[in-house]
C-alpha positions in Angstrom: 15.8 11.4 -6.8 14.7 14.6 -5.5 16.6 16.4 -2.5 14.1 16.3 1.0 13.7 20.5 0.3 13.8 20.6 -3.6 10.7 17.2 -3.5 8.8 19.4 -0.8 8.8 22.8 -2.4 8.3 21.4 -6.1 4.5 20.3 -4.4 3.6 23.4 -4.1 3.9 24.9 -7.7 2.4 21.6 -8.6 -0.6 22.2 -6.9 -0.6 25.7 -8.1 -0.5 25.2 -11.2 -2.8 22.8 -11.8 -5.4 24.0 -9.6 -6.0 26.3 -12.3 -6.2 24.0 -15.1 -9.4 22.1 -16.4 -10.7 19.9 -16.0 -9.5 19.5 -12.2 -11.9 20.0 -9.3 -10.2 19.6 -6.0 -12.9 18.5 -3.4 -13.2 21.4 -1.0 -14.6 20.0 2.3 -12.6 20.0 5.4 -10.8 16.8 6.3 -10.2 16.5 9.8 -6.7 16.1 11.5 -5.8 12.7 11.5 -2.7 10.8 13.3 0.6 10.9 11.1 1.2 8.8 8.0 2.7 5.7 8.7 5.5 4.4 6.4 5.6 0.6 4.9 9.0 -1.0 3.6 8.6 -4.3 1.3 10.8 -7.3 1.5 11.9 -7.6 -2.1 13.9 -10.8 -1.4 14.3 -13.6 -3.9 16.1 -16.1 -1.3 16.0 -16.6 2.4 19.2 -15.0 3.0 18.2 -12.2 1.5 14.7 -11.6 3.3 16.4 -12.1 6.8 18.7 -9.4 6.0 16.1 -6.9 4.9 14.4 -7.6 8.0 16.6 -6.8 10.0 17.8 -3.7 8.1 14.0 -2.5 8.6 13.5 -3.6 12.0 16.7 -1.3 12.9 15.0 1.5 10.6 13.3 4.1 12.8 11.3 5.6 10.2 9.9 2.1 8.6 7.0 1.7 10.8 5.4 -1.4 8.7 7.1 -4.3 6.2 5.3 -6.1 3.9 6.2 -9.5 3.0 6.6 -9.5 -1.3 6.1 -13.7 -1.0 5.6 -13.3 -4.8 9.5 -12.3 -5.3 10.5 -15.1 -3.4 12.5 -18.0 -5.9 10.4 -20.6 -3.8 6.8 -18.5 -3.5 4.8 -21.4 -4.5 6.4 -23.6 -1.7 4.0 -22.7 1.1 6.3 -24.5 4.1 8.9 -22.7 3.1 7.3 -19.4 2.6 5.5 -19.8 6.3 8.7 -20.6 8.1 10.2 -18.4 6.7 7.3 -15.8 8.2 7.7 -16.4 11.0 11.5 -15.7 11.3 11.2 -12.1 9.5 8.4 -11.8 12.3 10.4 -12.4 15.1 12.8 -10.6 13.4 10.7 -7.2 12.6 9.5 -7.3 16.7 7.1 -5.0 17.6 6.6 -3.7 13.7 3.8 -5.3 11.6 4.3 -7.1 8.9 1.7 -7.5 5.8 2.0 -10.9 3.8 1.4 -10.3 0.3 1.3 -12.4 -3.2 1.0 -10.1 -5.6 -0.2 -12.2 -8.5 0.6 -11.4 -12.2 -3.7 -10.2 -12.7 -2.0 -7.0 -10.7 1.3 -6.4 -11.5 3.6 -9.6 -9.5 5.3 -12.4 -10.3 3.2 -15.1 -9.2 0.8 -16.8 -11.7 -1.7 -18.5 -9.6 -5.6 -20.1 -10.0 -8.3 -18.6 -7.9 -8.7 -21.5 -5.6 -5.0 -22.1 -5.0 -4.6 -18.3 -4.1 -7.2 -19.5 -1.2 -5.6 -22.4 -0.3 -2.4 -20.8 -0.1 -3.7 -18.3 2.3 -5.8 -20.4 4.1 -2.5 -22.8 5.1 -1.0 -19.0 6.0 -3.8 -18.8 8.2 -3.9 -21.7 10.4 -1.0 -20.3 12.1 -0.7 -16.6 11.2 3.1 -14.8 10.7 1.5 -11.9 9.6 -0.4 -8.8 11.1 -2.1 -8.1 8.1 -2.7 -10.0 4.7 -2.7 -8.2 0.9 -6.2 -9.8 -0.4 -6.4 -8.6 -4.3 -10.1 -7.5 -4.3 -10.9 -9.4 -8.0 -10.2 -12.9 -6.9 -13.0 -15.1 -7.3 -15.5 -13.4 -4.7 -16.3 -16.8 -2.7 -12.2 -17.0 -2.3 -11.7 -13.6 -1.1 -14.8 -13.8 1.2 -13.8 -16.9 2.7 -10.0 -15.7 3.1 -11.4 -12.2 5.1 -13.7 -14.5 7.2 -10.7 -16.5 8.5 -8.4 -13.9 9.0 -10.6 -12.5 11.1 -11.3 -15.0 12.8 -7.7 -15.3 13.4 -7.4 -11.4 14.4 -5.2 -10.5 11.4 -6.3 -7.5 9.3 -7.3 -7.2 5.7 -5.2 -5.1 3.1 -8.1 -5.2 0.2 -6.2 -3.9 -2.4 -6.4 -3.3 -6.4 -3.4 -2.6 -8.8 -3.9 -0.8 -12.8 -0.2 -0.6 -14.0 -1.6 -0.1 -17.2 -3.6 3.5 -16.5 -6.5 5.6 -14.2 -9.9 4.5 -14.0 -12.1 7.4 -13.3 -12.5 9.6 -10.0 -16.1 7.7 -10.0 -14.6 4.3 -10.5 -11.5 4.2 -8.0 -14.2 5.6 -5.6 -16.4 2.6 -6.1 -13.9 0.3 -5.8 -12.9 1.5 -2.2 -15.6 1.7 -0.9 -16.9 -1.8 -2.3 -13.5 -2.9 -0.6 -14.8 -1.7 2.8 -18.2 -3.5 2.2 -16.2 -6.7 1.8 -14.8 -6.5 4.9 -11.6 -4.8 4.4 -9.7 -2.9 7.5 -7.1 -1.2 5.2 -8.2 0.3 1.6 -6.0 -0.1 -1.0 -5.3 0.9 -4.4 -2.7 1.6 -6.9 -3.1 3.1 -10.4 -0.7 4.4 -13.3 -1.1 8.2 -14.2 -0.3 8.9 -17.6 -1.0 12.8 -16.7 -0.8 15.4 -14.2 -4.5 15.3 -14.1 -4.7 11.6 -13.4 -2.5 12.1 -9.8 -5.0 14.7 -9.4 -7.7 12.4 -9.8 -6.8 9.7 -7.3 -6.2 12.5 -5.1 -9.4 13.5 -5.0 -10.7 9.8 -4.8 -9.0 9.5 -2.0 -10.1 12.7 -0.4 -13.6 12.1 -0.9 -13.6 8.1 0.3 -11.8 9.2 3.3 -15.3 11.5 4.0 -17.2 8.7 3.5 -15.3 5.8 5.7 -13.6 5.4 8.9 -11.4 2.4 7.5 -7.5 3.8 6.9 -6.9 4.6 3.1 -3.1 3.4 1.4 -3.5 5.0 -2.3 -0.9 5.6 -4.5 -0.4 6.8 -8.3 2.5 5.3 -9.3 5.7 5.9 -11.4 7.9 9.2 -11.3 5.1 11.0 -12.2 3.1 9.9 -9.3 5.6 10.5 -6.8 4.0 13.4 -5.2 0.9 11.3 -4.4 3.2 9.6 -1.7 3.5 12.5 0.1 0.2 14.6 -0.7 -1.6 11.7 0.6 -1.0 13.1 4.5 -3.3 16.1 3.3 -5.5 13.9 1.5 -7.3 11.5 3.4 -4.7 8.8 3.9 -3.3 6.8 6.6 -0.1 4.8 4.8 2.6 5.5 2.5 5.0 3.4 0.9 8.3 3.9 1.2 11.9 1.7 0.6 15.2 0.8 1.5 17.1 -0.2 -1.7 15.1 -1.8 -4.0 11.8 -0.4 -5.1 9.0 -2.6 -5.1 6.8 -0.5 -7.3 7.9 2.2 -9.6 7.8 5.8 -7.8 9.0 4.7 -4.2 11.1 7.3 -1.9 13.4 6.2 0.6 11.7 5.9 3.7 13.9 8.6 5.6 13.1 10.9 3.0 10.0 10.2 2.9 9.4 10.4 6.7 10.5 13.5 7.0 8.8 15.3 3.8 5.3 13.2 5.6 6.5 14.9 8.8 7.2 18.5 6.7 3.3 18.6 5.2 1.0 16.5 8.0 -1.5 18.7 9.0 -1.1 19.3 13.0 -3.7 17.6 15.0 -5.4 21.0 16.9 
């Protein structure tokens, strides 16, 4: 890892450099100011114990503003009592903080191997009595499932992560563009998507996805390219269009993660300033 001054100033040679090389095309329009990054910790638990603690070590984290519930990691994820008790305890824990419930299922990159319609029955049991703020919907479920899912969450004033995962590469400016914004015509309140970079070019590609989606929607943007080589697309992202970063506190949930102080204060370093 990086030093906070040696992460910050390697950005700008990266930029440099590659602005000059083809076939990158940086969009050019203005983006106006927008409010400051905010920073999301995962629960990467595997027992009880262990989630409680993390909790609390975010909830006593200044710079984690959001946790997301991993439910995937969890030894018991496909025991859905457990898993909503034990909601609502990091939720009293985490206070004030929002919390995103998430099972990331093996289609996109977690541990949890589960059918279409038990994916919906599992959130729909999380939803008669919500523990979370927001919910992680994967946007290629069955589309009936996911409809149905954002419908009730709605109904029960919780907000919709829509999100997509590609561990394996990319996709094209064009296509991580569509996907967004079909993600905001399914009802999604946060847009999300993560993708593998196997080049320089390929950060600078969701980059400028992300810059040119955030010109076409109000909805918040959390876009990542992911791995070491990706890194800088954690922090770019507060000049690019988006509204969330992830960040962690021990163990990584997805390969590429900066500690949350660290990454904080770079966010803080690079923000535009609201005129």
């Amino acid at each position: 890892m990086k030093t906070l001054l040696s992460l910050s100033l390697l950005a700008l040679p990266f930029f440099a450099a590659q602005a000059n090389a083809e076939p990158v095309t940086l969009a050019t329009q203005t983006q106006p100011a927008t409010t400051a990054v905010k920073t999301i910790v995962p629960i990467t638990a595997k027992t009880k114990e262990q989630a409680l603690a993390q909790a609390q070590v975010i909830a006593n984290t200044a710079d984690a503003d959001l946790a997301e519930f991993r439910i995937d990691l969890l030894s018991f994820a496909s025991d859905t009592k457990q898993v909503i008790a034990l909601g609502h305890e990091l939720k009293k824990i985490l206070g004030n903080k929002p919390m995103i419930a998430t099972i990331r299922t093996k289609n996109e990159g977690g541990q949890l191997e589960i059918s279409d319609v038990d994916y919906g029955k599992t959130y729909q049991a999380y939803l008669k009595n919500p523990f979370m703020d927001w919910l992680d919907v994967e946007m290629f479920r069955d589309q009936k499932v996911v409809s149905e899912i954002v419908q009730k969450a709605h109904q029960k004033k919780v907000l919709i992560v829509m999100s997509n995962h590609d561990f394996q590469k990319t996709p094209s400016q064009d296509e991580i563009e569509k996907r967004l914004l079909k993600q905001d015509q399914m009802g999604a309140d946060i847009l999300k998507i993560a993708v593998m970079p196997k080049s320089k070019q390929d950060v600078f590609t969701l980059m400028n996805a992300t810059l040119k989606v955030s010109q076409q929607t109000t909805k918040p943007l959390l876009t990542m390219s992911m791995g070491q080589l990706g890194t800088i697309s954690r922090v770019a992202t507060a000049n690019m269009g988006g509204s969330y970063s992830f960040g962690m506190i021990g163990q990584a949930s997805a390969p590429g993660q900066i500690d949350v102080t660290k990454l904080k204060q770079i966010l803080q370093t690079v923000q535009p300033t609201n005129p």
